[in-house]
C-alpha positions in Angstrom: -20.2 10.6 7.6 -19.9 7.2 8.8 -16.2 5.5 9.8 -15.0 2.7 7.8 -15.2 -0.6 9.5 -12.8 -1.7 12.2 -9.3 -2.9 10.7 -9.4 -5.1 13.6 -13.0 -6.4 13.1 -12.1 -8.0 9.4 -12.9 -11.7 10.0 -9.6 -13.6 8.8 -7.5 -12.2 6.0 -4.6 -12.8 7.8 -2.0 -12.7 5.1 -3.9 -9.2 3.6 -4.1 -7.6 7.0 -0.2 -8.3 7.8 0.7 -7.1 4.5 -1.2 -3.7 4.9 0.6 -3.1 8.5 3.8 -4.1 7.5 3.5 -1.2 4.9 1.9 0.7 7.5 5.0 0.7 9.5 7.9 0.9 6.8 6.2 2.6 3.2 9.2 2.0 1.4 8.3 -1.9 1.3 6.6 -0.7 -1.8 2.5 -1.3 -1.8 0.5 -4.3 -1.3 -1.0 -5.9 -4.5 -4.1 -8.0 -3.5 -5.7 -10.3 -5.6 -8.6 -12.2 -5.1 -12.7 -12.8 -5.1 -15.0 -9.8 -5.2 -16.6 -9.1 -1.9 -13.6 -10.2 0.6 -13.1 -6.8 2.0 -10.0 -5.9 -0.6 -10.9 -1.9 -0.5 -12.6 -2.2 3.6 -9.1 -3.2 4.6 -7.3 -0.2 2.8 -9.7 2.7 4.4 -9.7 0.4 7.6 -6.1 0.6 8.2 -5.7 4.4 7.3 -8.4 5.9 9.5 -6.4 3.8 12.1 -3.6 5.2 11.5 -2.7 8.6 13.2 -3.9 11.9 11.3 -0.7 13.2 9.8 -0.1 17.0 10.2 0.1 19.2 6.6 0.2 23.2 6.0 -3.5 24.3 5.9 -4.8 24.7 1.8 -1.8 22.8 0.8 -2.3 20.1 -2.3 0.4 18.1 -1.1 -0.2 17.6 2.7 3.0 19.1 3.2 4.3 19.1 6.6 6.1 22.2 6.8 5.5 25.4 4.8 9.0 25.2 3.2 8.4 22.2 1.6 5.3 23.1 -0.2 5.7 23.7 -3.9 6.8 27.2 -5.5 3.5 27.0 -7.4 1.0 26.4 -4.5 -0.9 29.5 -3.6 -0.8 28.7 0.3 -2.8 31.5 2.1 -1.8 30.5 5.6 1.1 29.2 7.4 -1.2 27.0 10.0 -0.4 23.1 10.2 -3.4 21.3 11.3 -3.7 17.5 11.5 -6.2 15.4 9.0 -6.4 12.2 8.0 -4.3 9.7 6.5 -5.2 10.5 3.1 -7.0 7.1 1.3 -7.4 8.4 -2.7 -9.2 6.2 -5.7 -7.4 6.1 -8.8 -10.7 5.0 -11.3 -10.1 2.9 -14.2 -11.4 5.9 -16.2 -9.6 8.3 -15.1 -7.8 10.5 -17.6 -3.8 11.3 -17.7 -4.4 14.8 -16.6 -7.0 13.7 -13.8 -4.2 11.4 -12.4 -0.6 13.8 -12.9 -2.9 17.5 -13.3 -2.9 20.1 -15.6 -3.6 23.3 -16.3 -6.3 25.1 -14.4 -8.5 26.2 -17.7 -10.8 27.8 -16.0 -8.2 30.2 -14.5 -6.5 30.8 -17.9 -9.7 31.3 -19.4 -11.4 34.0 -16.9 -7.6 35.6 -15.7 -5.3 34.9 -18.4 -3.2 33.4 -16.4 -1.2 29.8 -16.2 -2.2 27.8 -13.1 -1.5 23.9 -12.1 -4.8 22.1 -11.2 -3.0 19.5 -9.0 -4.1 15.8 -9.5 -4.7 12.1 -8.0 -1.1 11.6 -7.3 -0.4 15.3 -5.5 -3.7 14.6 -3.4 -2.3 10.7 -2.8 0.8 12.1 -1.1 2.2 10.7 2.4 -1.0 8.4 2.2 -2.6 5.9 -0.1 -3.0 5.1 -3.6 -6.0 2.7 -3.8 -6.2 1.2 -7.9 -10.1 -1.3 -7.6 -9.5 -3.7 -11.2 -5.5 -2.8 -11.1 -5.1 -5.2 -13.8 -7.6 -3.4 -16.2 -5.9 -0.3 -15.7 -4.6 1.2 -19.1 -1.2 0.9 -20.3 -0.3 4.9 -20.2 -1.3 5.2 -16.7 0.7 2.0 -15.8 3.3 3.7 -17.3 2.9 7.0 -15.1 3.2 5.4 -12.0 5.5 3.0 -13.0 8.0 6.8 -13.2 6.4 7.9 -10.4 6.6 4.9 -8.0 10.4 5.0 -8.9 10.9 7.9 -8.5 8.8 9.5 -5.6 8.0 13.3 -7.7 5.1 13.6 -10.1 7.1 15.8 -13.0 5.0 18.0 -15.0 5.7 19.1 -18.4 3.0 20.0 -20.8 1.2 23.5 -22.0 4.2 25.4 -21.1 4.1 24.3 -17.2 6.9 22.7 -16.0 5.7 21.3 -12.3 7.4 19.2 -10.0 6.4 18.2 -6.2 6.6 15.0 -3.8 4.5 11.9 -4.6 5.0 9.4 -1.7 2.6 7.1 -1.1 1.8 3.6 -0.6 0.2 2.0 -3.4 -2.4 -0.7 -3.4 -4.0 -2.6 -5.7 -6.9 -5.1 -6.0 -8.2 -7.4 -8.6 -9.7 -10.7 -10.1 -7.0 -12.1 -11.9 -9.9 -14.1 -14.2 -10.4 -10.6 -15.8 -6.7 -10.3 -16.9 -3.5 -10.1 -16.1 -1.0 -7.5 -14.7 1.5 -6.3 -16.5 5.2 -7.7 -15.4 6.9 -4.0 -15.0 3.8 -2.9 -12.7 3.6 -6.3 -11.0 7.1 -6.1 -10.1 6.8 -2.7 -8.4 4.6 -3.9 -5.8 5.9 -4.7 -2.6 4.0 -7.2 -1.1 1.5 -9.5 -2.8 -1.5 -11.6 -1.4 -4.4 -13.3 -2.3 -7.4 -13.7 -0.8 -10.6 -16.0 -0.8 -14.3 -16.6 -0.2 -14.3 -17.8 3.6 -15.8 -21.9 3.3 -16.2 -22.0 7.0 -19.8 -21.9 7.8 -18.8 -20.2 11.3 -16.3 -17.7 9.7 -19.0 -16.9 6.7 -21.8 -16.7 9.9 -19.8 -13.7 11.5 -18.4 -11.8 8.9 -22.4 -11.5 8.2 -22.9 -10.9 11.8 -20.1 -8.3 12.2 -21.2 -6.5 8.9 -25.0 -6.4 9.8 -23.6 -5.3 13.8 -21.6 -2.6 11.7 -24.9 -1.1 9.7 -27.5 -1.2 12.4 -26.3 -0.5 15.4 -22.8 1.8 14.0 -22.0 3.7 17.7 -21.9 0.3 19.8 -20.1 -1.3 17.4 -16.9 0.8 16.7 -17.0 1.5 20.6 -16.8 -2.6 20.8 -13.9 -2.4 18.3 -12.2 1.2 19.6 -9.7 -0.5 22.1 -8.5 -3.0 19.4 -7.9 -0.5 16.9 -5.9 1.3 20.0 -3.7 -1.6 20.3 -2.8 -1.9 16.4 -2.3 1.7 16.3 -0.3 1.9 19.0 2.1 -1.3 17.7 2.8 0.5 14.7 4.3 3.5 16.5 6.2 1.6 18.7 7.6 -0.7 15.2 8.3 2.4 13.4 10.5 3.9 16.3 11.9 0.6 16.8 12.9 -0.3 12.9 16.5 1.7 12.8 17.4 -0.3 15.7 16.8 -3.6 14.3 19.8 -6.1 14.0 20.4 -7.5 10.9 22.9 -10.6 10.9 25.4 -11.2 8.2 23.6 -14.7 7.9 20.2 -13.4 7.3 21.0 -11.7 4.3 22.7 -14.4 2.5 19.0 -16.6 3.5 18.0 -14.0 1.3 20.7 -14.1 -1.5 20.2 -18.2 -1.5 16.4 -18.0 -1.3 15.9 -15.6 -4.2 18.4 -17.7 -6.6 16.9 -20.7 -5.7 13.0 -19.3 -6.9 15.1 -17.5 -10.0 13.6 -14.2 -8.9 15.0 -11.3 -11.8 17.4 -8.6 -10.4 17.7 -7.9 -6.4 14.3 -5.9 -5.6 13.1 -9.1 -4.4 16.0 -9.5 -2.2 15.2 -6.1 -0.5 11.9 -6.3 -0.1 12.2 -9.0 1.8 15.0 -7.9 3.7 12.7 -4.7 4.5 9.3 -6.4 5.1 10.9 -8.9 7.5 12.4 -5.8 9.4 9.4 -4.4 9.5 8.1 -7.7 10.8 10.2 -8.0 13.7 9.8 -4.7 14.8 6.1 -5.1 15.0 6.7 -8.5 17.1 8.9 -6.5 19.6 12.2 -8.3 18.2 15.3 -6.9 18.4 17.1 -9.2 16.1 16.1 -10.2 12.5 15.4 -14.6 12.4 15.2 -17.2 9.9 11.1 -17.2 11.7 10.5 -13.4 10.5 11.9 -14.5 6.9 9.7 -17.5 6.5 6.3 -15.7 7.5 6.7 -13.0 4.8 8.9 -14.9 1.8 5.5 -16.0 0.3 4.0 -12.1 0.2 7.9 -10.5 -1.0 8.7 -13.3 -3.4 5.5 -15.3 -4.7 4.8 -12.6 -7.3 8.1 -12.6 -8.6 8.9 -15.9 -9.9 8.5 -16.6 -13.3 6.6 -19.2 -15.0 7.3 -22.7 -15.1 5.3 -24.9 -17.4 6.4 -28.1 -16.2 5.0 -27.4 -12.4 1.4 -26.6 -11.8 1.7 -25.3 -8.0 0.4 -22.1 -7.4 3.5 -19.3 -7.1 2.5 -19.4 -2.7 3.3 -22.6 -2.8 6.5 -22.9 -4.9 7.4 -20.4 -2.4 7.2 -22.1 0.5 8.5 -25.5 -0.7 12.0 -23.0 -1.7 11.9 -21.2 1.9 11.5 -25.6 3.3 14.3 -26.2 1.1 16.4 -23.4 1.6 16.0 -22.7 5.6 15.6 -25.6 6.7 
């Protein structure tokens, strides 16, 4: 089975590729919600970033990727007790995909042949301590937004159907990708993610040359190539350890957080997630950049991510929501 492509070999995509980190280092930021053209490595980026990402260790056979054997579920037939490392786990959540695909059910083939009620665990128990990936997140229906609306909230996929009554962790980071010329996201799902960015085509002739020549590199000659990208990958990798040991330890000055009080009234962002996400995300920031000490600097790099998908609409100015943003953060900080 061939890797997924370098996360460090993505030509550009700045904005996409400090959002996924960021999340990388502190998952409670909340997901990144990427919208943009087809074809600008939207769903490269995702498994990019988890296969660079340390394996995470999980109780052999369990559906949860439980770390310990204590903390797997009462309901999980666990035949061993050994903890062996895997992957980051990276899990598609299709468009088509039914309520009892995504939440589980019960196992019918097991209550047919043994008589016997069994859970059939689903996306979301399979999705824990890793990735939820949603292609055409806008498009998504209604009852499944709903689901993970609960479950995004609340981090535990409850159960309660057929006379099972099933509970266990669902922690993961959630990301989503789509056009926004096919349709709209709905404002309660919108509002859960994290981070928002969008991307486009490359016009640069030179950038559009080597994202062809990387790509072609990539399918034809596979072994050279990840060797030529190993070392950089290394050095990602090994910045996101050193941010997630170093994000307790971050100082947080009484002045930055009323930048963020003054900068979310001014954009007339609803309630106070927007403040914390961007107190978190800038956190998150400055321990990836070595800084011991929250700035103004760290706020104003990641405002237009935390806050652009936030703001509501305003018929009387055409500006795109990034922009609004930064005109406010101008404004605001100075």
């Amino acid at each position: 089975m061939t890797a997924p492509f370098p996360f460090s070999a993505i030509v550009g995509q700045a904005a996409m590729k400090q959002a996924m980190i960021l999340t990388a280092i502190d998952p409670g930021i909340g997901g990144v919600l990427v919208f943009g053209d087809r074809g600008t490595g939207k769903s490269t980026a995702v498994r990019a970033l988890a296969a660079l990402l340390p394996p995470i260790t999980a109780v052999e056979g369990c559906p949860v990727n439980s770390a310990r054997i204590e903390d797997c579920p009462e309901w999980a037939e666990i035949g061993s007790k050994k903890v062996t490392s895997r992957p980051t786990p990276v899990i598609d959540l299709p468009l088509g995909a039914t309520e009892d695909r995504v939440v589980g059910a019960l196992d019918i083939e097991r209550a047919l042949t043994r008589g016997e009620k069994a859970f059939e665990p689903g996306l979301l128990a399979r999705a824990n301590r890793g990735y939820l990936y949603i292609d055409e997140v806008n498009l998504l229906e209604d009852h499944i937004v709903d689901l993970l609306l609960d479950v995004a909230q609340s981090g535990e996929n409850v159960v309660e159907r057929e006379g099972l009554s099933i509970r266990h962790p669902a922690r993961f980071v959630l990301v989503g990708s789509g056009n926004p010329e096919e349709g709209e996201l709905r404002p309660q799902l919108l509002d859960r993610f994290g981070l928002s960015v969008e991307v486009r085509s490359p016009t640069d002739i030179e950038e559009r040359i080597e994202v062809i020549r990387r790509r072609d590199a990539f399918e034809t000659d596979n072994a050279a190539f990840m060797k030529r990208w190993r070392s950089a990958d290394t050095k990602i990798r090994n910045r996101i350890l050193a941010a997630r040991e170093a994000l307790p330890r971050i100082t947080t000055p009484e002045s930055i957080l009323r930048d963020c009080a003054e900068l979310c009234v001014a954009l007339g962002s609803d309630g106070l997630r927007g403040e914390l996400t961007l107190l978190r995300t800038a956190r998150a920031l400055a321990a990836f950049e070595d800084d011991a000490t929250l700035r103004r600097d760290h706020l104003r790099a990641i405002a237009p991510s935390a806050l652009s998908h936030r703001l509501r609409r305003d018929p009387l100015d055409e500006a795109g929501s990034a922009t609004r943003v930064a005109r406010t953060v101008a404004d605001v900080l100075g």
